[in-house]
C-alpha positions as a printed Julia matrix, in Angstrom:
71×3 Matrix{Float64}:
 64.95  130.42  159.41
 65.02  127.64  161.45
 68.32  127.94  162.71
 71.29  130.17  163.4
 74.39  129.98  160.81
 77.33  128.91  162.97
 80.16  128.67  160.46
 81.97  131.45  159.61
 82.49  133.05  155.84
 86.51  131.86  155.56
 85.42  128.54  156.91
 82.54  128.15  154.88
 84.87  128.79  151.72
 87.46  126.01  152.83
 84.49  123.65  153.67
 83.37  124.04  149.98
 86.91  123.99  148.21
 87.43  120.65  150.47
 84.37  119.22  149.65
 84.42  119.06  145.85
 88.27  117.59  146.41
 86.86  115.11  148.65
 83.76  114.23  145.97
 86.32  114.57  143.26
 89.08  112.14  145.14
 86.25  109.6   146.47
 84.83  108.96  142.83
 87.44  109.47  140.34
 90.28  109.01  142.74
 93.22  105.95  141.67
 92.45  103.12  143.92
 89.37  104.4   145.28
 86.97  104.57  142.66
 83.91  102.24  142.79
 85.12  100.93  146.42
 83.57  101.53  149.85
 86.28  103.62  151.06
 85.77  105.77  147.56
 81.54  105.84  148.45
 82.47  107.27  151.89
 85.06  109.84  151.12
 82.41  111.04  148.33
 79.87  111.23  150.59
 81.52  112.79  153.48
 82.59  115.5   150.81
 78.93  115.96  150.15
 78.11  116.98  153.38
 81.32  118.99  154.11
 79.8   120.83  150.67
 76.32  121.25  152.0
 77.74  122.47  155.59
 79.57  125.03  153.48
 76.78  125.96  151.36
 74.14  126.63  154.24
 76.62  127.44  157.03
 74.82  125.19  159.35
 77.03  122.5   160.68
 74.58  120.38  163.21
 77.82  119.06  165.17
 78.96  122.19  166.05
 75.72  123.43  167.49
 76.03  119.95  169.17
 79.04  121.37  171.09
 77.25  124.49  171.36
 79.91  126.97  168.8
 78.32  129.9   168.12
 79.8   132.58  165.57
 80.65  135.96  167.56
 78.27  138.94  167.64
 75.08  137.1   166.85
 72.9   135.9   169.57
């Protein structure tokens, strides 16, 4: 691997659940659908989704959080 997971399990699950809301609110969401504001909602859920999936989240390791016991 190429790098070290840095988002814990619980996280990871909220991260996921959040995401597909977010997607789900951005695209089909009243008011929102088809606008800019809808687009970047969707696609900030998307990558809360894909930080939950891999449990790699690059601006974390940009502040340096590490999860405990693995070095």
């Amino acid at each position: 691997m190429f790098y070290k997971k840095n988002v814990p399990a619980g996280e990871r699950i909220v991260r996921v659940v959040g995401g597909c809301g977010m997607v789900a609110c951005g695209l089909w969401g009243p008011g929102l659908s088809g606008g800019i504001v809808g687009h970047a909602i969707a696609i900030s859920g998307v990558i809360a989704l894909l930080t939950g999936f891999i449990g790699f989240c690059p601006m974390c390791a940009m502040v340096g959080r590490r999860l405990d016991g693995k070095k």
